[in-house]
C-alpha positions in Angstrom: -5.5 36.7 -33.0 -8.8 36.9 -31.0 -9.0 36.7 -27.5 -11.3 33.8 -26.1 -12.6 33.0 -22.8 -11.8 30.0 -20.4 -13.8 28.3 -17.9 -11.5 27.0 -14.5 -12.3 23.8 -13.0 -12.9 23.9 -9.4 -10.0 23.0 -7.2 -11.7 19.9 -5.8 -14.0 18.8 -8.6 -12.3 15.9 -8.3 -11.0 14.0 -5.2 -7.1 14.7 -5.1 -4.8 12.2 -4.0 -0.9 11.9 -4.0 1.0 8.6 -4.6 4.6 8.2 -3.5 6.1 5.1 -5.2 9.5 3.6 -5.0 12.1 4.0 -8.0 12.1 -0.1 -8.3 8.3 -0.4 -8.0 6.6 -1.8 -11.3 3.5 -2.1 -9.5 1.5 0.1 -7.3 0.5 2.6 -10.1 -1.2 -0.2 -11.9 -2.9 -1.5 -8.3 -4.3 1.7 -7.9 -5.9 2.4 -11.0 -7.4 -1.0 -11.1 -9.3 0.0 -7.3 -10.3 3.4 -8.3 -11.1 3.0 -12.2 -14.7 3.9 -11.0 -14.1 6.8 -9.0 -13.8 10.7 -9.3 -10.3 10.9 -8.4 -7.0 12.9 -9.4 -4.4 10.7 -8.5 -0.9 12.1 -8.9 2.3 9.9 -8.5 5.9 10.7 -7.6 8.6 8.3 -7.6 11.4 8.5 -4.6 14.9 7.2 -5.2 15.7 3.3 -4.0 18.5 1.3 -4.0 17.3 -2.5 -5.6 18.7 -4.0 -2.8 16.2 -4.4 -0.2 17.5 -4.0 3.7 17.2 -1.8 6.9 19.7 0.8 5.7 18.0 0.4 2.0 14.8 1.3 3.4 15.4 4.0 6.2 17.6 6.2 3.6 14.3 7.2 1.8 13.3 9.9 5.1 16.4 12.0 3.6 14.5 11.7 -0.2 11.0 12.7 1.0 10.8 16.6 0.7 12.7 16.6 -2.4 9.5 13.8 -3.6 7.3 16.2 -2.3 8.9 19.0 -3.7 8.2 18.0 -7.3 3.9 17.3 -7.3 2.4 20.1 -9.4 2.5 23.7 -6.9 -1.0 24.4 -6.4 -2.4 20.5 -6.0 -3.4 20.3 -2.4 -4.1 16.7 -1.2 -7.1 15.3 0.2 -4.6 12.2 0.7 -1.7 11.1 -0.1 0.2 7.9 0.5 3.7 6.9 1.1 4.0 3.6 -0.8 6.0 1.2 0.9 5.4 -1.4 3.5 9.2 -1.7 5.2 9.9 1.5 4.6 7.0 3.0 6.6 8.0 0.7 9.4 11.8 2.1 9.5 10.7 5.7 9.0 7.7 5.6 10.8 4.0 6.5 10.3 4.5 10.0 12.4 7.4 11.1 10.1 6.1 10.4 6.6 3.7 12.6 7.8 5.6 15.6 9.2 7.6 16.0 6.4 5.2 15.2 3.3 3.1 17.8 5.0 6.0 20.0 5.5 6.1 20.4 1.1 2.5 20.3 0.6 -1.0 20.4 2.3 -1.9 17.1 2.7 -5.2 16.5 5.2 -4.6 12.7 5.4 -0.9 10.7 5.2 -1.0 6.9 4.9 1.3 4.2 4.4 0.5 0.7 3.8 1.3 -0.6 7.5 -0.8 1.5 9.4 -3.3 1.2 6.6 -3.5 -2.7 7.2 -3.3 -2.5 11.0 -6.0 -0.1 10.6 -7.9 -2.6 8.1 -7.2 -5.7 10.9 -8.4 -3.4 13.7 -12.1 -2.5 12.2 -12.6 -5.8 11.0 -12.1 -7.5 13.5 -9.1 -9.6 12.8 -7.1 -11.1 15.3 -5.0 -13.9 13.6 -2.8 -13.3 10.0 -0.8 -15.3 7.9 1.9 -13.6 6.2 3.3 -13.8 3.0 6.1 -11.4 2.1 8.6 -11.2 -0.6 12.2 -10.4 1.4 14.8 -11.9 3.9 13.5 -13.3 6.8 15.3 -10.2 8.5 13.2 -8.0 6.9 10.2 -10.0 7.2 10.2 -10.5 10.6 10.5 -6.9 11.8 6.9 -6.4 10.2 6.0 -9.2 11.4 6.7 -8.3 15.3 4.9 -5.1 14.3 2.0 -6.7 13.9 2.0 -9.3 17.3 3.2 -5.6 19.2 -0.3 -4.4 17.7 -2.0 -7.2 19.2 -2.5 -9.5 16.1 -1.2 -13.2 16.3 0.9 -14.0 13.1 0.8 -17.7 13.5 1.6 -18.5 10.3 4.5 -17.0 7.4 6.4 -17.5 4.7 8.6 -15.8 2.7 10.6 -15.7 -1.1 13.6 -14.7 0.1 14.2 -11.9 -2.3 16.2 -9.3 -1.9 16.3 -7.7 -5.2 13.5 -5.6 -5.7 13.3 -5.8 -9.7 12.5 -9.7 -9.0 9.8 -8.8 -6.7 7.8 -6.9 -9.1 8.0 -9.6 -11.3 6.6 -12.3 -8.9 3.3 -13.8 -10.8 0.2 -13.4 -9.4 -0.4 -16.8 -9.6 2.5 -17.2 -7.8 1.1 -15.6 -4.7 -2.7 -16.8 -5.5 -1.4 -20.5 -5.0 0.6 -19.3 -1.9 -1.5 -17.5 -0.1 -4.2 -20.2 -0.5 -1.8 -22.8 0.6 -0.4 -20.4 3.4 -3.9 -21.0 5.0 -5.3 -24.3 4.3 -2.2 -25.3 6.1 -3.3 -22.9 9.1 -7.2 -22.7 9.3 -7.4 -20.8 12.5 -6.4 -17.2 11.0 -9.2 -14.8 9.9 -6.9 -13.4 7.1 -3.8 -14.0 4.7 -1.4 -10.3 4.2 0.1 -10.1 1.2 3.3 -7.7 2.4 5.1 -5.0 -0.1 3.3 -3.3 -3.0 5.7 -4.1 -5.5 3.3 -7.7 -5.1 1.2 -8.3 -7.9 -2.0 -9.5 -6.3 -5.0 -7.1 -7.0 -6.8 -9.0 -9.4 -6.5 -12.6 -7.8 -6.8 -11.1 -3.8 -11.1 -12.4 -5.3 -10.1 -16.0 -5.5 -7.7 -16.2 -2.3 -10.9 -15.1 -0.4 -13.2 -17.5 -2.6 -11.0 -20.4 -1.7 -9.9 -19.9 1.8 -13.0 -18.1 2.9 -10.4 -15.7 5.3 -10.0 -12.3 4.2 -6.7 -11.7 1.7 -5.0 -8.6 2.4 -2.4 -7.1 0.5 -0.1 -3.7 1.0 -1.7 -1.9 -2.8 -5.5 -2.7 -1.4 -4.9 -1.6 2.1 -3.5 2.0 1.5 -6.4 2.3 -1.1 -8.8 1.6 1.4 -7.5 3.7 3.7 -7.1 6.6 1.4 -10.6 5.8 0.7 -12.5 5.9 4.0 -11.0 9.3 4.6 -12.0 10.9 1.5 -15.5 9.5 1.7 -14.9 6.9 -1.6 -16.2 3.5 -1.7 -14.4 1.2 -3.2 -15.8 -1.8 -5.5 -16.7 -4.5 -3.0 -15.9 -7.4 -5.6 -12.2 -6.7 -5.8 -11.8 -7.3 -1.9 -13.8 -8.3 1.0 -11.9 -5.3 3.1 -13.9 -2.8 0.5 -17.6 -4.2 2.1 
């Protein structure tokens, strides 16, 4: 048999960026491919374990389930970002410690979740006042939503599905939430955007029409954490699938 000589890619010939994503979520994955289709990016996904049943004790168990996550991306990738893909969950673990202890299994120069990614998004743009739209118990809504009045943005304005199965959630039609979320702020004209909460939300492909009807910025969890990943890898992301991308 001869021998024959290989080429190696460069380590960062592509942008590389790690995806955590919850066992129940149908999807992020999708999400994310549909904002970076045009983009030299790697993206790598691992999936954490999740009970269906959304609540506080539901969400905060996933900390004990990080490293192992972690653990299991290819050895030598090292992330340029990586995301923690979960909306509640990053607001009972915490920004800080998705963080310490993704970084503790693999170098990772940036950590995001969706929260801080759309306080982030709210801060830069300028937006003060947010209708919220989430899929889950009023509970569990309304601790995000005293995150957001603590960060100094008025939610004046919610409403909720009342879920709390997870495997229901991801199958919540887009047009669903489009109709929602456009009827969430005609009946409250004074915000400057509408946040679509949890990325197990289908919403990528109609957060263009909320914006073209409403005339407020439409948020959602998927877009937010892709932006944010985003601006600290130096992408741009397609203007035309979201306002926040401009």
């Amino acid at each position: 048999m001869d021998k024959i000589h290989y080429e190696l890619l460069d380590r960062d010939y592509k942008t590389q960026l790690g995806l955590i994503v919850l066992q129940s979520d149908v999807t992020i994955e999708d999400e994310f491919r549909h904002y970076y289709d045009d983009q030299p990016v790697s993206l790598f996904v691992n999936r954490i374990p999740f009970e269906n049943e959304v609540t506080e004790e539901t969400l905060k168990a996933m900390e004990g389930h990080l490293g192992q996550t972690m653990s299991l991306f290819p050895p030598e990738v090292e992330f340029d970002a990586l995301g923690y893909g979960c909306t509640s969950g990053a607001m009972h673990i915490g920004g800080e410690q998705i963080a310490k202890l993704a970084a503790a299994e693999r170098p990772c120069k940036q950590v995001s979740n969706p929260l801080d990614a759309v306080l982030s998004a709210c801060k830069e743009k300028g937006i003060k006042k947010v209708a919220y739209l989430g899929p889950y118990s009023k509970e569990v809504c309304q601790t995000m939503i005293d995150r957001f009045e603590a960060a100094g943005i008025e939610v004046p304005a919610s409403a909720s599905y009342d879920e709390e199965q997870d495997r229901f959630v991801g199958r919540i039609s887009p047009q669903s939430i489009q109709r929602d979320a456009i009827d969430l702020v005609k009946r409250n004209p004074n915000v400057d955007a509408v946040f679509v909460s949890c990325t197990n939300m289908k919403c990528a492909h109609v957060i263009p029409e909320i914006e073209a009807q409403t005339g407020v910025y439409a948020l959602s969890s998927n877009q937010a954490l892709a932006w944010d990943l985003a601006r600290h890898t130096g992408l741009q992301l397609n203007p035309e699938k979201g306002r926040l991308f401009q």
